[in-house]
BAMARMI-827361 format. One record per residue (C-alpha): residue in one letter; chain; y, z, x; residue number from 1. Coordinates in pm, 1 decimal, m for minus. Layout:
BEGIN
(node "a"; "A"; (Y; Z; X); NUM) ...
***
This chain:
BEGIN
(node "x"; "A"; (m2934.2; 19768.4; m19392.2); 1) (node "x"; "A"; (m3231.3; 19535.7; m19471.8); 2) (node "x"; "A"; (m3495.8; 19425.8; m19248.0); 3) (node "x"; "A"; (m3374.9; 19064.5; m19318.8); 4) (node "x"; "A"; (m2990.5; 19109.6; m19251.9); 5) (node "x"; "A"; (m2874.5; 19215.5; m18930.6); 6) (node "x"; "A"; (m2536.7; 19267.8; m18997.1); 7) (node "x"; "A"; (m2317.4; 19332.3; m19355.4); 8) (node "x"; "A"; (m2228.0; 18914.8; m19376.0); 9) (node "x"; "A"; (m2584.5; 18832.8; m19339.4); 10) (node "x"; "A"; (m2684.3; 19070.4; m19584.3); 11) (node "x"; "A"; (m2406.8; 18978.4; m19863.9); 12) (node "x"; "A"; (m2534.8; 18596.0; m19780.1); 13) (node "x"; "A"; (m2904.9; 18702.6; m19927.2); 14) (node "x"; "A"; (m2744.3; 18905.5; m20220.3); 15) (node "x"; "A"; (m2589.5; 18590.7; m20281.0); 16) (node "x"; "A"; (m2888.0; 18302.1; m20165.1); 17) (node "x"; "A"; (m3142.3; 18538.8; m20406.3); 18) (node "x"; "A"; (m2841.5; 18579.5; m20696.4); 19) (node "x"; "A"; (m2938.8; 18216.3; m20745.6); 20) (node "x"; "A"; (m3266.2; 18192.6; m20608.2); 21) (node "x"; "A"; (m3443.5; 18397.1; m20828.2); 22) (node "x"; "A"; (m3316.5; 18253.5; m21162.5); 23) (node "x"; "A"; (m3413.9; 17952.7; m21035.4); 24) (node "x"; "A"; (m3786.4; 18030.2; m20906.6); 25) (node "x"; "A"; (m3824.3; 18242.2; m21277.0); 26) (node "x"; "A"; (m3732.4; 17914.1; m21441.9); 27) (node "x"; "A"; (m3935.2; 17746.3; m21277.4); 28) (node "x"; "A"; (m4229.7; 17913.3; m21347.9); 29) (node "x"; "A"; (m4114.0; 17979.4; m21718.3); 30) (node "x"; "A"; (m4159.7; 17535.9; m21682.9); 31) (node "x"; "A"; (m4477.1; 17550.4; m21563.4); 32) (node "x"; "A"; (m4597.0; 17798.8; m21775.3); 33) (node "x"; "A"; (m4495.5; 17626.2; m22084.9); 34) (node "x"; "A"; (m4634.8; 17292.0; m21967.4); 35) (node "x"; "A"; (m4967.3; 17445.5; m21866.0); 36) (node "x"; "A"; (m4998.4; 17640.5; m22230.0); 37) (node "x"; "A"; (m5014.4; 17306.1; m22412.5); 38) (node "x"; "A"; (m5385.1; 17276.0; m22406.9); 39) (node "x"; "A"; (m5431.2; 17693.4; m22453.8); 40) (node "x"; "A"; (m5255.2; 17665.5; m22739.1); 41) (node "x"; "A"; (m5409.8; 17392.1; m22900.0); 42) (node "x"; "A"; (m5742.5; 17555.0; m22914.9); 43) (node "x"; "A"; (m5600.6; 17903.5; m23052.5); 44) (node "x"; "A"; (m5515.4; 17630.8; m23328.6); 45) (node "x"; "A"; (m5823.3; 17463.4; m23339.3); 46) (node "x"; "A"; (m6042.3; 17814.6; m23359.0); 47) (node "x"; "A"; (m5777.4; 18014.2; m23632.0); 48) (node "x"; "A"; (m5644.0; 18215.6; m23403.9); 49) (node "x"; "A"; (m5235.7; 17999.1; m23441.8); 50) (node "x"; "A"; (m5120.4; 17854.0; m23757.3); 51) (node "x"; "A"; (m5047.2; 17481.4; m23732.5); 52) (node "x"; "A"; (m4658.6; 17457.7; m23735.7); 53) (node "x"; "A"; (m4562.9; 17403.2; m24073.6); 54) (node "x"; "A"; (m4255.4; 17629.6; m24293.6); 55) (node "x"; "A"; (m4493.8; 17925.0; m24308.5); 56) (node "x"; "A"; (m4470.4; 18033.9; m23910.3); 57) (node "x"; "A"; (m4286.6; 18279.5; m23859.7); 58) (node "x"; "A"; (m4290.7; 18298.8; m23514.8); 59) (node "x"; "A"; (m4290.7; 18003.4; m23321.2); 60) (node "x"; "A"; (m4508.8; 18021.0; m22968.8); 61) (node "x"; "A"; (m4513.9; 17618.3; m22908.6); 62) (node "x"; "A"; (m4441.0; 17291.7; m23013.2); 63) (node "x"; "A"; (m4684.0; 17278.5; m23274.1); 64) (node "x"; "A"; (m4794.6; 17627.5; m23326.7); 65) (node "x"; "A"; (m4720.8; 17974.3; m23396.1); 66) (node "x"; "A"; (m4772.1; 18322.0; m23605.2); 67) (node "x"; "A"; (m4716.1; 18275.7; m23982.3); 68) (node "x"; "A"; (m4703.6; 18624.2; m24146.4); 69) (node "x"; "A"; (m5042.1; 18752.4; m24180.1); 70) (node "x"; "A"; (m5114.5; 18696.7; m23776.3); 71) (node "x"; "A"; (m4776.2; 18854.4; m23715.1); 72) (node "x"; "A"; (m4897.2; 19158.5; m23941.2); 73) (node "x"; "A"; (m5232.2; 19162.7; m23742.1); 74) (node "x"; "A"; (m5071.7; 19164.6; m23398.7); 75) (node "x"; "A"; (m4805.2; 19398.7; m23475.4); 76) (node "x"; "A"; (m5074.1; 19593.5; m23583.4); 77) (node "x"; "A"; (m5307.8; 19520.8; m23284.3); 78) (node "x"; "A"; (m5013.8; 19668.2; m23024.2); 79) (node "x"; "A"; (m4946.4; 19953.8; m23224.9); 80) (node "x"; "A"; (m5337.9; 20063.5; m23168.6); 81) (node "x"; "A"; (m5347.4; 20029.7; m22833.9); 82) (node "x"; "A"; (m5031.3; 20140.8; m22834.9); 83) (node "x"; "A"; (m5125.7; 20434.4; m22964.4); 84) (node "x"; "A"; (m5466.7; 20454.8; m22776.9); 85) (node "x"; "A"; (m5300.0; 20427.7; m22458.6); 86) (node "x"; "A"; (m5087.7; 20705.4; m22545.8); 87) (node "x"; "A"; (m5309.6; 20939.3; m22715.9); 88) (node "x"; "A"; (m5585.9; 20943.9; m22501.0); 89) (node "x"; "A"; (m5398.9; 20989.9; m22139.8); 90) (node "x"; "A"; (m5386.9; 21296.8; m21986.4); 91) (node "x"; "A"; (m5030.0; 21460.7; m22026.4); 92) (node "x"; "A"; (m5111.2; 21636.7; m21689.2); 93) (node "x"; "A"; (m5371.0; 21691.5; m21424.7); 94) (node "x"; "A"; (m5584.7; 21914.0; m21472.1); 95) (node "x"; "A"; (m5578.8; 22289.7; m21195.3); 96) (node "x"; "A"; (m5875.7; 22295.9; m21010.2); 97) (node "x"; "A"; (m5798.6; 22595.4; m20864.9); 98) (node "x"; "A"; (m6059.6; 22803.4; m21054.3); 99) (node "x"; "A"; (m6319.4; 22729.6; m20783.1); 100) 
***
């Protein structure tokens, strides 16, 4: 049992409560989010970073803006490096420091 139930009907109540809860508090963020990117993504536009919406984006990320094919090559590209950085350069396994 759960430190919030105290018996097996309290605790299918908050399986059930969160079942809808959480959807709902995700969505609601995913709102706020979007509403709070408008400015964000108007200067990525502004400075090069977004195309302008127009029939060349590729992928949309707003209203207005988005990543026509060369910025979709270039971050593709960009997560593949560090990508591979992230991987190549980890250590597989601690190291024995038993020779002391």
């Amino acid at each position: 049992m759960s430190n919030l139930a105290n018996n097996e009907n309290e605790e299918l109540a908050l399986i059930n409560v969160m079942g809808f809860l959480v959807p709902a508090v995700l969505g609601g963020g995913a709102a706020w989010i979007a509403a709070k990117s408008a400015p964000v993504i108007a200067w990525l536009v502004s400075h090069g970073v977004l195309a302008a919406r127009s029939d060349a984006v590729v992928v949309p990320l707003g209203e207005n803006a988005g990543l026509d094919m060369p910025r979709l090559v270039a971050a593709v590209a960009i997560v593949l490096v560090v990508g591979f950085a992230v991987t190549r350069f980890r250590p597989s396994h601690p190291k024995n420091k038993s020779h002391a």
